[in-house]
C-alpha positions in Angstrom: 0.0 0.0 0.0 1.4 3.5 -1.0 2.2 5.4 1.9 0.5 9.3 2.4 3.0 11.3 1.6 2.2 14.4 3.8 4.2 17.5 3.9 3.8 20.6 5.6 3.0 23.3 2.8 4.6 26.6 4.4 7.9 26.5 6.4 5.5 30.0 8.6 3.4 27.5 9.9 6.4 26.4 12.1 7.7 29.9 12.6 4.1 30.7 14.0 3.7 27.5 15.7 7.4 28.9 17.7 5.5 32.3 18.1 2.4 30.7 19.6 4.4 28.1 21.9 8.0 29.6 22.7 9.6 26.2 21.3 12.6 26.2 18.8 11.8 25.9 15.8 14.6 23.3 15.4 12.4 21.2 17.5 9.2 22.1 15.9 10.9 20.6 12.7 11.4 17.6 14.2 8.5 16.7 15.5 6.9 17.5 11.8 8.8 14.6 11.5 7.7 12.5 14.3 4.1 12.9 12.8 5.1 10.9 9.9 5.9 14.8 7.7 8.8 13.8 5.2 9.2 17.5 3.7 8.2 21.4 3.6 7.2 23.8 1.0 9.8 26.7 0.8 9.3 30.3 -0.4 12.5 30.5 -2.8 13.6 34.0 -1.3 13.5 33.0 1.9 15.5 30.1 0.9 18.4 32.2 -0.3 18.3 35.0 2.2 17.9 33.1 5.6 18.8 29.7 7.4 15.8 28.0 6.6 17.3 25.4 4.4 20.1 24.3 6.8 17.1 24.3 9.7 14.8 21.6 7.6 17.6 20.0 6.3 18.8 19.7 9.9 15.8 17.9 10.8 16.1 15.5 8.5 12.9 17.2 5.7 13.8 17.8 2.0 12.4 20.8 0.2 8.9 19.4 -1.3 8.1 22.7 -3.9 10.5 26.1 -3.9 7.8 28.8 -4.8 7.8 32.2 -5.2 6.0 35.7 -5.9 7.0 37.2 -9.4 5.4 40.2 -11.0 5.7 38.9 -14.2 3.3 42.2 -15.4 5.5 44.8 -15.3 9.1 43.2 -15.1 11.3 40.9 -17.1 11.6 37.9 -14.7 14.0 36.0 -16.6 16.8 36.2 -14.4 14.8 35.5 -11.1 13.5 32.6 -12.8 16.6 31.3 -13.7 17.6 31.2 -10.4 14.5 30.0 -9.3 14.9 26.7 -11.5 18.3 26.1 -10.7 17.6 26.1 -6.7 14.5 23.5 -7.0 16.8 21.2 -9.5 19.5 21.4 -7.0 16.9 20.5 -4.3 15.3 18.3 -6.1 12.1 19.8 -5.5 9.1 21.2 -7.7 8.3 24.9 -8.6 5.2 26.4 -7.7 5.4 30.7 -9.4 3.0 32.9 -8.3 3.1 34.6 -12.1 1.7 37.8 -10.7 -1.7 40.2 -10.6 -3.8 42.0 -12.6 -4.8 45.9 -11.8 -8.0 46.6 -9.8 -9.4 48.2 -12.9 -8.7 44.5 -15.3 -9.6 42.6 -12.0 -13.5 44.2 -12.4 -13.6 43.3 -15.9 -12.5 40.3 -15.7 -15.0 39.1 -12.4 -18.1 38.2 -14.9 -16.3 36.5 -17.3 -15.0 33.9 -15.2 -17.8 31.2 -15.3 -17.8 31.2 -19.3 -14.2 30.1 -20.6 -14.6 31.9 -24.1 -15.4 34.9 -23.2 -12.7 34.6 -20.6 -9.9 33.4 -22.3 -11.0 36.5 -25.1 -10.5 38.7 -22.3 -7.1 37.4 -21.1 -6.0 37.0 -24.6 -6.6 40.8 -25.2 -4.9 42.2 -21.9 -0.9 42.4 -21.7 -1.0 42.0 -18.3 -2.1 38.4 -18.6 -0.4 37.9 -21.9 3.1 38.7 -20.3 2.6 36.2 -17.5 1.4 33.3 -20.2 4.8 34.0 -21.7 6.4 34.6 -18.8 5.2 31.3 -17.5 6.3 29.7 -21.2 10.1 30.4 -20.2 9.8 29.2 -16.8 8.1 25.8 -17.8 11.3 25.4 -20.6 13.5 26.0 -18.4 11.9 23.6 -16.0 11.3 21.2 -18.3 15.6 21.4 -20.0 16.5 21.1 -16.1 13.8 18.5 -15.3 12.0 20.4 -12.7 8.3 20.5 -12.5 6.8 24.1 -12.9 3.2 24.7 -11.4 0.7 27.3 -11.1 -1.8 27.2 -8.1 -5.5 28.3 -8.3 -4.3 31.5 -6.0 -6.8 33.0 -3.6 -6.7 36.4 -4.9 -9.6 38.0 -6.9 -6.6 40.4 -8.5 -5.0 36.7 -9.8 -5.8 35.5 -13.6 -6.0 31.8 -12.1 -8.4 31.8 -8.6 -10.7 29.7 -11.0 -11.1 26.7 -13.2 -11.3 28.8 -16.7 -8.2 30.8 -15.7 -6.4 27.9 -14.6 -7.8 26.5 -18.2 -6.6 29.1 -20.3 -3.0 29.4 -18.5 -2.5 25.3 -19.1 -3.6 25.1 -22.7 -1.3 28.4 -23.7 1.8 26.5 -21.7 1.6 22.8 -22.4 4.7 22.2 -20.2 3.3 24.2 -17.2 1.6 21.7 -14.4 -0.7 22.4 -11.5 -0.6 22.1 -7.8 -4.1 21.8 -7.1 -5.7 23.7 -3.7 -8.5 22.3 -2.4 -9.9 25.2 -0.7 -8.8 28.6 -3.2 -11.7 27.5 -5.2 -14.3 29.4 -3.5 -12.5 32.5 -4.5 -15.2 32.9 -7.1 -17.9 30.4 -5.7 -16.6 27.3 -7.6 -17.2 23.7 -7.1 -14.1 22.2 -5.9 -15.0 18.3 -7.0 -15.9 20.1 -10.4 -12.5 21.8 -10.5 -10.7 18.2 -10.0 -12.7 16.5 -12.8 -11.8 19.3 -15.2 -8.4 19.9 -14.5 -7.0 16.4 -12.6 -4.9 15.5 -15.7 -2.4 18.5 -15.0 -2.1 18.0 -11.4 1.2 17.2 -9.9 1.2 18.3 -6.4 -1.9 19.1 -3.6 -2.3 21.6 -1.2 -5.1 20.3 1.2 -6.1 23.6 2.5 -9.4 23.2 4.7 -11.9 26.0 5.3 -14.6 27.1 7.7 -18.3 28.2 6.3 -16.8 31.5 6.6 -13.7 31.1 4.7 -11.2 30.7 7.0 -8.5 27.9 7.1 -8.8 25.1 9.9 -7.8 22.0 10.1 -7.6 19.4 7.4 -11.3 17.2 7.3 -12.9 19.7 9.9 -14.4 21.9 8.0 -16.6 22.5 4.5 -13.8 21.6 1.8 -15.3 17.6 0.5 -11.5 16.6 1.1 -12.3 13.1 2.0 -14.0 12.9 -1.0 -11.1 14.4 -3.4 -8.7 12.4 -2.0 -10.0 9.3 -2.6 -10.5 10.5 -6.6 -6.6 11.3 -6.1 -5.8 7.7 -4.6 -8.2 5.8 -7.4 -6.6 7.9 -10.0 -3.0 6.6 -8.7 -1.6 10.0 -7.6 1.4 9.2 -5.6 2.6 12.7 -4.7 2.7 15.4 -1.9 -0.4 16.3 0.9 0.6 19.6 1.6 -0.7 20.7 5.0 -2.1 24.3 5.1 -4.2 26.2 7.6 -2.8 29.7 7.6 -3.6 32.2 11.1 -5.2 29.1 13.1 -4.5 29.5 16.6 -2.8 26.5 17.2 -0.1 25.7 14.1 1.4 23.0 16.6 -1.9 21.2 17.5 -3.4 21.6 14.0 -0.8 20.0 12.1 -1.0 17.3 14.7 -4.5 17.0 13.2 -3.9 18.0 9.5 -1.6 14.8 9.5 -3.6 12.3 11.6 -6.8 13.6 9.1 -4.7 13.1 5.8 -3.1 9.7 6.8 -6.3 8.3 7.6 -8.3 9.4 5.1 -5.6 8.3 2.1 -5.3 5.0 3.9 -9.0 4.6 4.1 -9.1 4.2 0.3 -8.7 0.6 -0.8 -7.5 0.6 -4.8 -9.1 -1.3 -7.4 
């Protein structure tokens, strides 16, 4: 039986969980790793500007996805990516870019038009900003793909992002074949969107999971304790044979430590409920 391979998606859950309980975060680390947590997601600036690499790789974690914040709008990212892509190839790790945002103004026009993919993909077609982060995310998925490091976009909980839905997210992976997707379970409600509906439409490109859990009033909790169906999209990732990373993520909770107790004990559970065909 193939083991849950849960990771903890953001190396601030442990800096808040040291904020909220005065322990190291040295020791937080490790037990992560006493819960059965093999790796963490690392934001690729903090990875070259602080000692966040030797601490996980001090307690024994590897890097799981190096992502990052570009503003692919406005700037020529090609250097940043470059770096970007060699760092995840030397970790071994996938790539998850955050391409960038559209302005308030393109933001309003482009709210309606995200339940009808024509009309949306007309839209991002016509507007540079999105134009320049399609080709912006072009390089970075060559250069991933020439180094043999997985580049993904997320469905980004932002109303100012081109991909918070499935018709964004659509538009982006059929203009970048190469590109992949780490799929969050709980940004689709950014604009009101079925989450099982997202995974049928999109399940082919998926290469990596946040399993992000959220109250009836948005808010992250813990993994299976609130209204995200995760039970139920896991078990579509287990029958489909997906075999890669549970990324734990409940930003803000009041208790990091306790709920990535949970997050873990949920995800294990839940994955190893699911008997295979």
């Amino acid at each position: 039986m193939r083991p849950c391979n849960a990771n903890l998606g953001v190396l601030d859950h442990i800096r808040q969980a040291h904020e909220q309980t005065a322990i190291p975060v040295s020791q937080l680390l490790r037990q992560a790793v006493d819960l059965g947590i093999t790796g963490i997601e690392l934001n690729y600036s903090q990875a070259v500007s602080s000692d966040a690499l030797e601490l996980i790789t001090a307690a024994g974690l590897s890097v799981s996805c190096l992502w990052e914040f570009y503003d692919m709008p406005s700037a020529d990212e090609t250097a940043h990516i470059d770096r970007h892509v060699r760092l995840a190839k030397e970790l071994g790790s996938k790539m998850l870019v955050v391409p960038g945002f559209l302005d308030d103004a393109q933001s309003r026009s482009m709210a309606p038009l995200v339940h009808h993919f024509e009309a949306l993909a007309d839209f991002l077609g016509q507007t540079e900003a999105a134009v320049r982060m399609r080709d912006g995310l072009r390089y970075a998925s060559e250069e991933g793909r020439v180094k043999g490091v997985a580049v993904t976009i997320e469905d980004f909980d932002d109303r100012k992002s081109a991909i918070p839905n499935i018709n964004g997210l659509r538009w982006y992976l059929e203009n970048v074949p190469e590109l992949a997707l780490t799929f969050d379970m709980g940004n689709f409600i950014t604009f009101g969107e079925d989450v099982l509906s997202a995974y049928d439409q999109l399940h082919a490109r998926i290469v990596h999971v946040h399993c992000k859990e959220r109250d009836s009033e948005g808010n992250s909790v813990t993994a299976g304790s609130g209204v995200i169906p995760q039970a139920r999209i896991l078990e579509r990732l287990r029958l489909s044979g997906y075999d890669g990373v549970l990324a734990i993520e409940h930003f803000d909770v009041a208790d990091q430590r306790e709920s990535m107790q949970r997050s873990a004990r949920f995800l294990r559970e839940a994955w190893n409920g699911v008997c295979p065909a």
